[in-house]
TIKE-824265 format. One record per residue (C-alpha): residue in three letters; y, z, x. Coordinates in pm, 1 decimal. Example, Ala and Ser with C-alpha at 12.3 -4.5 7.8 and 13.67 -1.06 7.14 Angstrom:
<pts>
(pt "ALA", (-450.0, 780.0, 1230.0))
(pt "SER", (-106.0, 714.0, 1367.0))
</pts>
This chain:
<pts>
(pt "UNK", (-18230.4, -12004.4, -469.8))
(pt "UNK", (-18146.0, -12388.7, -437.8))
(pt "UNK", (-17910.1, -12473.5, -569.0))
(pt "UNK", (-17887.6, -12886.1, -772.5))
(pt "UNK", (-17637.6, -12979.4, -510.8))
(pt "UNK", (-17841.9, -12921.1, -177.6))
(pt "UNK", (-18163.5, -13063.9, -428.8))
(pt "UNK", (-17955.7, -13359.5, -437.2))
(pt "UNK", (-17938.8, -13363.4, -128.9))
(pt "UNK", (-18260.0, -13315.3, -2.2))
(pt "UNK", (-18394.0, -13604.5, -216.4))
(pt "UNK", (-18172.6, -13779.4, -106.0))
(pt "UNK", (-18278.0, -13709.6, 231.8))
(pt "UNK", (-18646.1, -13820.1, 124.2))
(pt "UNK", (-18571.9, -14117.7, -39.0))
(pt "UNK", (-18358.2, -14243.3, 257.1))
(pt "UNK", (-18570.4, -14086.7, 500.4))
(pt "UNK", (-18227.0, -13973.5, 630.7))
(pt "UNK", (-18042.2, -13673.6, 743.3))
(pt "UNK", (-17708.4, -13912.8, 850.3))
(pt "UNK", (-17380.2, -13831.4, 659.7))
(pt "UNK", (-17119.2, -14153.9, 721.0))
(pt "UNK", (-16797.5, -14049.2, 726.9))
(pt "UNK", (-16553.2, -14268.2, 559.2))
(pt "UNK", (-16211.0, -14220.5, 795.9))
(pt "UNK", (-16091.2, -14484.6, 708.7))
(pt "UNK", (-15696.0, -14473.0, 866.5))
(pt "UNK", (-15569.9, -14794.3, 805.1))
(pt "UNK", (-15421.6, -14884.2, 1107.0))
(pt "UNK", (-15766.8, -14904.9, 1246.0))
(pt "UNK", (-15872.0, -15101.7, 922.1))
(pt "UNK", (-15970.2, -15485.6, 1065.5))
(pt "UNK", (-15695.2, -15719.7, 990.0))
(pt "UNK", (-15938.2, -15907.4, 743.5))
(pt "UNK", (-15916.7, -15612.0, 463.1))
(pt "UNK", (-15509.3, -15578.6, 493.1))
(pt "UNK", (-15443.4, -15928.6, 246.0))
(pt "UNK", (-15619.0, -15685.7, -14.9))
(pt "UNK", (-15422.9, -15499.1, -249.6))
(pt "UNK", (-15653.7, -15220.5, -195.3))
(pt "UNK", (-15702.7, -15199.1, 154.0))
(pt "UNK", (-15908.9, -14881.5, 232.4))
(pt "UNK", (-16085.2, -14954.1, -90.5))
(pt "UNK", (-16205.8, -15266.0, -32.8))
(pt "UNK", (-16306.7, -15131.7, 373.2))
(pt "UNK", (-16473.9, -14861.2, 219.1))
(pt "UNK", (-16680.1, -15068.8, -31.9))
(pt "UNK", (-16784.6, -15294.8, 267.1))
(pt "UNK", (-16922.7, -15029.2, 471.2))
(pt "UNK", (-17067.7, -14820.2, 219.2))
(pt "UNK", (-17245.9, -15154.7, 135.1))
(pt "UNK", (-17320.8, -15230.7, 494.2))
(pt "UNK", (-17469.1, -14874.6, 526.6))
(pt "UNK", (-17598.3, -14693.5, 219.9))
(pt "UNK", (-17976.5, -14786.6, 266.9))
(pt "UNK", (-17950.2, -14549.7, 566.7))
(pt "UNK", (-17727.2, -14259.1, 471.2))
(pt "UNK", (-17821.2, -13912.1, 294.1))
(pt "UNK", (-17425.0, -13865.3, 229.8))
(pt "UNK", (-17055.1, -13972.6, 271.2))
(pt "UNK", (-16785.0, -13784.3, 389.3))
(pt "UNK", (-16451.2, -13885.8, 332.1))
(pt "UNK", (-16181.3, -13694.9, 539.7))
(pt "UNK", (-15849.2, -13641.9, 299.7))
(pt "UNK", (-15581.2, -13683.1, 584.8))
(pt "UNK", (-15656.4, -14054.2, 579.5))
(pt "UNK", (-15548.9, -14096.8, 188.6))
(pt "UNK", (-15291.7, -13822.6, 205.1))
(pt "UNK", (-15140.2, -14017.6, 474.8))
(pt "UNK", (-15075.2, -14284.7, 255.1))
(pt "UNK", (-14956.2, -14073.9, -63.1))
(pt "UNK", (-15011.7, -14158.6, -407.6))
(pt "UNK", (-15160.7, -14559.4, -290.7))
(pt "UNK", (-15388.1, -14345.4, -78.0))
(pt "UNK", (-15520.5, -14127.1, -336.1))
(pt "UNK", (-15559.4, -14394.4, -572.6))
(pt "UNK", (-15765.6, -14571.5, -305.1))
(pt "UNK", (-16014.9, -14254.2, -247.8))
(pt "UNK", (-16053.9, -14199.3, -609.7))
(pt "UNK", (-16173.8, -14617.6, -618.7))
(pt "UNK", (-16384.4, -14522.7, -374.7))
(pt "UNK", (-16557.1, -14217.4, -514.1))
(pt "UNK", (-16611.5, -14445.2, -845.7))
(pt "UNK", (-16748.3, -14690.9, -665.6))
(pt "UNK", (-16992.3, -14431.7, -511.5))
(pt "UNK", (-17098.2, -14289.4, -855.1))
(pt "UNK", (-17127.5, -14597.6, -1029.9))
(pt "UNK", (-17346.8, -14752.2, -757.1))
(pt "UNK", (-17492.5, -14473.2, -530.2))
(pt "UNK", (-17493.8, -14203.8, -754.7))
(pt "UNK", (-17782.9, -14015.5, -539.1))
(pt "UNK", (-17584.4, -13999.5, -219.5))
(pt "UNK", (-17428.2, -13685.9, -154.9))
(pt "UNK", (-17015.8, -13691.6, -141.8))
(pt "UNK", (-16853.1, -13494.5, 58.5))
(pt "UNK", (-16487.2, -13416.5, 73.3))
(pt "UNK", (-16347.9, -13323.5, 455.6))
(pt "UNK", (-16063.9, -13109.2, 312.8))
(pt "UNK", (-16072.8, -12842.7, 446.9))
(pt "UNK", (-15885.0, -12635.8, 195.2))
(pt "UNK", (-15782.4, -12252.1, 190.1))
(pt "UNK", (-15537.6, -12096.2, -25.8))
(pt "UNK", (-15492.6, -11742.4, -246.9))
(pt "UNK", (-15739.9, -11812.2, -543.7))
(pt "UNK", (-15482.7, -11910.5, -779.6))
(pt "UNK", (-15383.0, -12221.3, -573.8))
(pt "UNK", (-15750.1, -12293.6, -469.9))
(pt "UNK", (-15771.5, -12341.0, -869.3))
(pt "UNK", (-15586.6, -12629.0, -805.7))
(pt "UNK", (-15743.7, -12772.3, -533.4))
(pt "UNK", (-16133.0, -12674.5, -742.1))
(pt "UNK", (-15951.0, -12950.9, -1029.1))
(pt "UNK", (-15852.4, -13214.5, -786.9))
(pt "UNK", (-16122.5, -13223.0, -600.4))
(pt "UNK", (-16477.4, -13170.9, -789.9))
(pt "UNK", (-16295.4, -13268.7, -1103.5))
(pt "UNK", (-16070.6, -13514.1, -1076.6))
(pt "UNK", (-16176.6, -13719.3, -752.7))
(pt "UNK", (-16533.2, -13610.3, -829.6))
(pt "UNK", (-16712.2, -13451.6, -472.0))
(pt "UNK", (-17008.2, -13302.6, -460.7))
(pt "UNK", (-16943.1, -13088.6, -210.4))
(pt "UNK", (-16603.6, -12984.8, -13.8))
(pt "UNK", (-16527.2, -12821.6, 327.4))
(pt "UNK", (-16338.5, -12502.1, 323.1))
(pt "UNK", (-16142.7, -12218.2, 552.7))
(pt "UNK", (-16280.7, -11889.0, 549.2))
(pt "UNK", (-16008.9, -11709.0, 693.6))
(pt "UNK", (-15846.8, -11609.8, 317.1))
(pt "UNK", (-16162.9, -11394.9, 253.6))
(pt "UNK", (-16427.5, -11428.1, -7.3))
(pt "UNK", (-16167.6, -11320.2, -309.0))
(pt "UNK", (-15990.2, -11663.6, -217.8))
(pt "UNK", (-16255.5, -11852.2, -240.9))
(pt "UNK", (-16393.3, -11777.2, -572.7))
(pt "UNK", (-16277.8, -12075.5, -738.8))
(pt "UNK", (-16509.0, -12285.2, -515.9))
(pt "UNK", (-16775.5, -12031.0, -469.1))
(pt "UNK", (-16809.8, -12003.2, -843.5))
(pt "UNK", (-16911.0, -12341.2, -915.7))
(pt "UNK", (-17270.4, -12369.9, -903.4))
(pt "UNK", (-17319.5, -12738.3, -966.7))
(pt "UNK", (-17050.8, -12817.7, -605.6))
(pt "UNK", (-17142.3, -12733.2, -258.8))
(pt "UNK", (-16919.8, -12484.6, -46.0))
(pt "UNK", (-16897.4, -12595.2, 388.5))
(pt "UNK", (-16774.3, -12310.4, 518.5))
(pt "UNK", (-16620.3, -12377.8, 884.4))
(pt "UNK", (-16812.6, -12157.2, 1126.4))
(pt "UNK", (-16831.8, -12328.7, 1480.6))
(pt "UNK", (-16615.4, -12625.1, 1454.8))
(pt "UNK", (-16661.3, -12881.2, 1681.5))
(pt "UNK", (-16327.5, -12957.2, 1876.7))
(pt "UNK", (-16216.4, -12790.0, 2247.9))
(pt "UNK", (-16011.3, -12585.3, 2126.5))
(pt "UNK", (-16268.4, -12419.6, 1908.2))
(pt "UNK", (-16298.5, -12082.0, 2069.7))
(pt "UNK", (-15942.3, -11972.8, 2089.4))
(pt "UNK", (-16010.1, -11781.6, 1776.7))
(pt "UNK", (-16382.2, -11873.9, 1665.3))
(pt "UNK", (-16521.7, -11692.1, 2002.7))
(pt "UNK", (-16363.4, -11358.9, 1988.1))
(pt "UNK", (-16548.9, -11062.4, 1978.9))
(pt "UNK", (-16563.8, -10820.4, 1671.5))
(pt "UNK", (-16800.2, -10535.7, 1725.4))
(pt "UNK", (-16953.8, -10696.3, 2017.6))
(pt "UNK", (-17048.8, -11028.1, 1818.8))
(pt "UNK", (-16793.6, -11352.2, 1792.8))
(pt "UNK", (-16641.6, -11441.7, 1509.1))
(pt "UNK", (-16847.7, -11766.4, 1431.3))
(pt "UNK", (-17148.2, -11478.6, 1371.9))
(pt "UNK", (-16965.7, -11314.4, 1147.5))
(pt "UNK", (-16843.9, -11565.8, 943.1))
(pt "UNK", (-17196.5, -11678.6, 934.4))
(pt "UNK", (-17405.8, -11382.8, 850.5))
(pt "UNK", (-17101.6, -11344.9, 565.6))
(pt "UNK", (-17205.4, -11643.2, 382.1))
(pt "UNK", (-17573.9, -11579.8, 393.1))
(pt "UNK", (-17502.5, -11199.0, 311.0))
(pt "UNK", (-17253.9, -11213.7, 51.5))
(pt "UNK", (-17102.9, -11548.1, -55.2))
(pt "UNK", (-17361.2, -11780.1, -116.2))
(pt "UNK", (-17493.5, -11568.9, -423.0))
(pt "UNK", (-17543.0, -11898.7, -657.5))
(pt "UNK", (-17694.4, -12131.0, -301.4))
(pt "UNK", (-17409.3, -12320.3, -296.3))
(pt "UNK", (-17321.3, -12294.5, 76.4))
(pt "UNK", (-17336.4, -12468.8, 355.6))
(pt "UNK", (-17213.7, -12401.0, 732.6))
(pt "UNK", (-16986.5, -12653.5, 959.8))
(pt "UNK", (-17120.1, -12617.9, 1306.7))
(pt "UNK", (-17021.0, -12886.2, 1580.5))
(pt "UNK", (-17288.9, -13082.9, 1794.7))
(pt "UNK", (-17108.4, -13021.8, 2087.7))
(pt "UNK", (-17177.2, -12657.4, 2067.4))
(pt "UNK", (-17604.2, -12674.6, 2080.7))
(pt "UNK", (-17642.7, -12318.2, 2173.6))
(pt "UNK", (-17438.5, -12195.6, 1887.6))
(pt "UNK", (-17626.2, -12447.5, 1667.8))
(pt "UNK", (-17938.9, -12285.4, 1771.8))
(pt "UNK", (-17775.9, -11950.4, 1682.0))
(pt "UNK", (-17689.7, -12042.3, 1328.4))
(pt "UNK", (-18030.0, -12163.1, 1264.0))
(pt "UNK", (-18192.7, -11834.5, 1311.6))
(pt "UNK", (-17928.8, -11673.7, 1148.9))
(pt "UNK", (-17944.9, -11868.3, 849.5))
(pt "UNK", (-18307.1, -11936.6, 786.0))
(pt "UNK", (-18269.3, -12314.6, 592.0))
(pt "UNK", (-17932.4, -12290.7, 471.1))
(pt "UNK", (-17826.4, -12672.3, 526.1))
(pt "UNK", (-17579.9, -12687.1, 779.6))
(pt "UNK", (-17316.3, -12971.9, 820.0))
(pt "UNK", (-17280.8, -13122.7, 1214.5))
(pt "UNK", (-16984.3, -13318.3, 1321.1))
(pt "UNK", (-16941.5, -13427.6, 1681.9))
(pt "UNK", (-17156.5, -13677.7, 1695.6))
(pt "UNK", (-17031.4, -14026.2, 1790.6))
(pt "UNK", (-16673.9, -14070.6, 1941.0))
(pt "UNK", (-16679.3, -13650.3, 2004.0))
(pt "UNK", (-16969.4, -13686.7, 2210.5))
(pt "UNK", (-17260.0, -13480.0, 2027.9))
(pt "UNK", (-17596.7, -13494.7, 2146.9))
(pt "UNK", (-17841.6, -13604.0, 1872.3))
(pt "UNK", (-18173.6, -13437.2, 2060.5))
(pt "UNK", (-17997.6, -13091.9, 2097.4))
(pt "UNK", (-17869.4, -13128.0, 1717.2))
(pt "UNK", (-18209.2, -13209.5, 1600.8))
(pt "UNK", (-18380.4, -12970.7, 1827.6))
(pt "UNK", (-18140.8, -12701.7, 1790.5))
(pt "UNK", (-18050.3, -12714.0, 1409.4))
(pt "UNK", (-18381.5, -12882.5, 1215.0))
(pt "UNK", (-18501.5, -12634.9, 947.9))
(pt "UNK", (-18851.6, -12537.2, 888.7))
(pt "UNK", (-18930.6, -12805.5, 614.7))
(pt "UNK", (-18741.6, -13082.0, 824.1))
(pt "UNK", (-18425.2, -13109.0, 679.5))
(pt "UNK", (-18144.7, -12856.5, 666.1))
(pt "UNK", (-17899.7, -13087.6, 833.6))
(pt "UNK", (-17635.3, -13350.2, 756.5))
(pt "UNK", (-17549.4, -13500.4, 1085.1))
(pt "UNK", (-17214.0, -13695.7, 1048.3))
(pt "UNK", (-17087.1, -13950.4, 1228.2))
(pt "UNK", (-16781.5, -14124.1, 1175.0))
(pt "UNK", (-16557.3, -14379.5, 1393.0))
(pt "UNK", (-16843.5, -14463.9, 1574.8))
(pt "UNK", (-17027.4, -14650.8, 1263.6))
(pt "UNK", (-16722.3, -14775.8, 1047.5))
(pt "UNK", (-16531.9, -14931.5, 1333.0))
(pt "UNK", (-16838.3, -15021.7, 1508.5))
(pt "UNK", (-16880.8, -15443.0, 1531.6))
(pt "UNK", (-17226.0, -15417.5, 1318.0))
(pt "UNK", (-17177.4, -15082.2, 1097.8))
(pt "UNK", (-17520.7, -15149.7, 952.3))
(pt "UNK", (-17714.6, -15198.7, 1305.1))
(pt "UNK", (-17550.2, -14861.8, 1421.3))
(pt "UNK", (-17563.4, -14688.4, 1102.8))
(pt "UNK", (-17987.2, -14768.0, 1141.1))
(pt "UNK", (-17955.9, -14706.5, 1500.2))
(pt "UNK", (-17879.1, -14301.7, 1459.4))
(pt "UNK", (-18074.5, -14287.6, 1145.3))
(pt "UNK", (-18330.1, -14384.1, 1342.7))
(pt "UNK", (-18260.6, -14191.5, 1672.8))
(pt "UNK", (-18191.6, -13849.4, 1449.3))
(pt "UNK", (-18581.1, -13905.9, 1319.2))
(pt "UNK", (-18733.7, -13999.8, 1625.9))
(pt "UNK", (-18621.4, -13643.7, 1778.3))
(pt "UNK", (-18674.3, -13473.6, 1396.3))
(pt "UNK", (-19074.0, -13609.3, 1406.5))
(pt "UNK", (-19076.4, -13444.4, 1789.1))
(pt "UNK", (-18931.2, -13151.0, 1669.8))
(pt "UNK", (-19209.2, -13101.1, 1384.8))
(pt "UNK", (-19439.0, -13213.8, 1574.6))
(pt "UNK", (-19350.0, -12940.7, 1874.2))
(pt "UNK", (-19369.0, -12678.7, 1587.8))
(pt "UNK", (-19748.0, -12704.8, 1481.6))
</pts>
């Protein structure tokens, strides 16, 4: 079963000849000066890159702490920017970097602010409460569900890497969500490109399940062993993010094009390797 969200995104994918997510992290310090005189700062930054970079991205991914940060302006300024995205780029995929878990009543909550009211696509989620918590996102067919599995940072395998019944818990959490809570296709895995072996794990784990990779960029990811390690059968099955190293980059469009372009040089390799 696929389900409309990850057909959004793959056609999006096609039409953009693009697996690159951008991801809008926009902290305001970091903001250039130029954008500050507006009254909507990260608004107006975000509108600039997402038109500096849209004709080479398959999806967005703004990360909440950013907005929260700023309290109600910041909110205000995310929800801008998600209109701005639906009004204009309605075909990109929009992802919100949440990462929420709760009890099922307060994920309720969190289902209404964030598919409803800011208007995601998709949102990335704990899976440490258990299936039961989750409902409230796993029951929504028409939103995507990115379940952390092998997270990208250092510090990763403090708890991600220990061994239940002779397998880690990243495997676990993974054959879970293929097994038992993606019953509508609405799932997707986080798995870091810093971690290529585990990447490769996932894969044949997973079968196509789309699987979202940060670590690329300013975390130090290597595109080839993303690409060769994580590329589905049909050539997709990824959304390779990349975040700092675009939006604060001194030409976001040239390096947005760059990785686009680097991700499907190793992607035609890959497919061509496999015939």
């Amino acid at each position: 079963m696929t389900a409309p969200i990850i057909a959004k995104y793959n056609a999006r994918a096609e039409t953009s000849n693009s697996l690159l997510c951008v991801g809008l992290d926009s902290r305001l310090e970091q903001i250039p000066a130029r954008f500050h005189a507006d009254p909507t700062p990260q608004f107006a930054f975000n509108r600039w890159i997402i038109e500096q970079t849209h004709a080479y991205a398959a999806a967005y991914k703004p990360n909440m702490a950013f907005y929260e940060a700023r309290g109600e302006q910041g909110l205000v300024e995310l929800r801008l920017t998600m209109e701005y995205l639906h009004e204009r780029h309605p075909d990109i995929l929009t992802i919100c970097d949440a990462k929420r878990a709760d009890i099922d009543s307060t994920n309720a909550g969190y289902v209404a602010e964030i598919f409803d009211w800011l208007g995601f696509d998709a949102v990335t989620l704990h899976p440490y409460l258990g299936r039961k918590a989750l409902r409230p996102f796993l029951e929504r067919g028409d939103k995507g569900c990115i379940i952390l599995c092998r997270t990208s940072n250092t510090g990763a395998g403090e708890l991600q890497d220990l061994m239940v019944n002779d397998r880690p818990l990243w495997q676990i959490v993974a054959e879970r969500v293929r097994d038992d809570w993606n019953a509508l296709g609405n799932c997707m895995l986080v798995v870091g490109a810093t971690y290529p072996d585990e990447l490769k794990q996932v894969r044949e784990l997973t079968g196509d399940m789309t699987l979202l990779v940060p670590g690329i960029g300013a975390q130090g990811g290597n595109v080839e062993a993303v690409v060769r390690n994580g590329l589905a059968n049909d050539g997709k099955g990824l959304i390779i993010n990349a975040s700092r190293s675009i939006i604060f980059a001194s030409d976001p469009a040239a390096e947005a094009q760059r990785l686009r372009d680097e991700i499907n040089q190793w992607r035609a390799d890959r497919l061509f390797d496999a015939r």
